[in-house]
N, C-alpha and C positions, 0 to 999 in steps of 0.2 A: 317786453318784446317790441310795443312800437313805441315806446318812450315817452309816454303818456303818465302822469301819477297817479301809482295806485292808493286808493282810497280804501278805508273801511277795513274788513278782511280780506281783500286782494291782495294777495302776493305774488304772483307769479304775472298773471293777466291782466289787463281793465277791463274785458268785456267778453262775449262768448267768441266774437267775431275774431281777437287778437288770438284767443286759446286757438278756434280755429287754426288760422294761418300758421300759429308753431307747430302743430300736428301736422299739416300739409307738408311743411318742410321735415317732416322728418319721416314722411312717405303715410301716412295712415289716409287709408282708403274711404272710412267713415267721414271726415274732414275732408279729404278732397273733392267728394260729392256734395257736401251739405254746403261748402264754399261756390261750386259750380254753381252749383243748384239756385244760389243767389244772389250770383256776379251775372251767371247766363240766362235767370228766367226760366231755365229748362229749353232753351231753342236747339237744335243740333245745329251744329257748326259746318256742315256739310251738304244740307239738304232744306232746312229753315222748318224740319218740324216740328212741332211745338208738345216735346214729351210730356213736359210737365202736366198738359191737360190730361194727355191720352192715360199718363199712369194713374190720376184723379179719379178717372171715366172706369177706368180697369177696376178699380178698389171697389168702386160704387157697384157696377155692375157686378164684377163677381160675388157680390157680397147681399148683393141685392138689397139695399137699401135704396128708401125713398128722401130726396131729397130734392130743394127749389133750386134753378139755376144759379153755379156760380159766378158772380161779375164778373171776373177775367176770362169764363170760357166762351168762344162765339158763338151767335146764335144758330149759325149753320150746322156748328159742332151739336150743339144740344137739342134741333131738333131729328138732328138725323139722329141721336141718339134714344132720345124719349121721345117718340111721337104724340104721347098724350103723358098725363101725370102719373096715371096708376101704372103706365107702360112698361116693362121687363124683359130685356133679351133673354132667349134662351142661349146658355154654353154655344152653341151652335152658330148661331149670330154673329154675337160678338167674336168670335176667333175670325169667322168671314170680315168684319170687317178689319178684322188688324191686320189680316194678308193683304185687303185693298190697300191699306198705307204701306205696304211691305214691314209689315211688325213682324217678328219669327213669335207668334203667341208660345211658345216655347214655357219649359220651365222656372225661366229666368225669373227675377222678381222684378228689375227694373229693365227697363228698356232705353237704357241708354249708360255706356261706359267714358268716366271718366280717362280721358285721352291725352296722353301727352304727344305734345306736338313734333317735337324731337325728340327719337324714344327713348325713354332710359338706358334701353341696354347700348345706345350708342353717345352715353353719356348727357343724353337731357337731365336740365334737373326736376326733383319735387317742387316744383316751384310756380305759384299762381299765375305767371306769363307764360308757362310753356303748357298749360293745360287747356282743353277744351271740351265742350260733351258734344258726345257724337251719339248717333243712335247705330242701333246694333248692326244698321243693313251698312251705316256709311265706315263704322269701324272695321267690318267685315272685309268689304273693299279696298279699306286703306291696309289691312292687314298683308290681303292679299297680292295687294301692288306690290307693297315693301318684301314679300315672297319672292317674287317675279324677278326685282331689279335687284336680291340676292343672288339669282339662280343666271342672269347674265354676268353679272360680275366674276362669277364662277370660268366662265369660258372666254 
């Protein structure tokens, strides 16, 4: 795929990251996320929030487990989250604070959709320059632009 020589029992790929990018071009959803996911950090491309933590924070909490702050998450972030060690949002809490970030606590699992930038159906390709992550409220929006300046186009 990138022209690299395969070694060993490689055949098709050298590495997970090449396997990736062939599935991405040939549209698989699971690879276009796990490629965003760490080209982009998890930042949304619209807004500069930083998903990756908040779905982190989400797992932990609903899950309730205890654990020590991760390095990459801010410290503002982890003590508004744990204000002490043994600490535990209640269900309740946490969806309060995901409406503060405009999260739709919904039943989604992630919070944020891989995004093509020119959309497929008007011929974007699958392809890792026309992709980007958005979070659900900046998706939402751009969905709904691209609604709007269909419904002009119309008249």
């Amino acid at each position: 795929m990138c022209g690299k020589p395969l070694t060993g029992r490689k055949y098709k790929w050298c590495d997970y990251k090449c396997k990736d990018l062939a599935f991405l071009r040939k549209g698989d959803h699971a690879a276009m996320r796990r490629y965003l996911l760490g080209r982009d950090k998890g930042i949304c491309a619209g807004c500069g929030l930083d998903l990756k933590t908040i779905e982190e924070l989400d797992k932990i909490l609903r899950g309730y487990i205890k654990i020590e702050k991760p390095k990459h998450v801010p410290n503002q972030v982890w003590h508004k989250v744990c204000k002490s060690w043994g600490y535990r949002w209640t269900h309740e809490e946490w969806i309060g604070f995901l409406k503060e970030l405009d999260i739709d606590p919904g039943c989604h699992m992630h919070y944020w959709e891989a995004d093509h930038i020119i959309p497929f159906s008007e011929g974007g390709p699958h392809h890792e320059d026309n992709l980007q992550i958005l979070c659900m409220n900046c998706h939402h929006k751009k969905a709904v632009k691209r609604k709007v300046a269909e419904q002009v186009k119309l008249f």
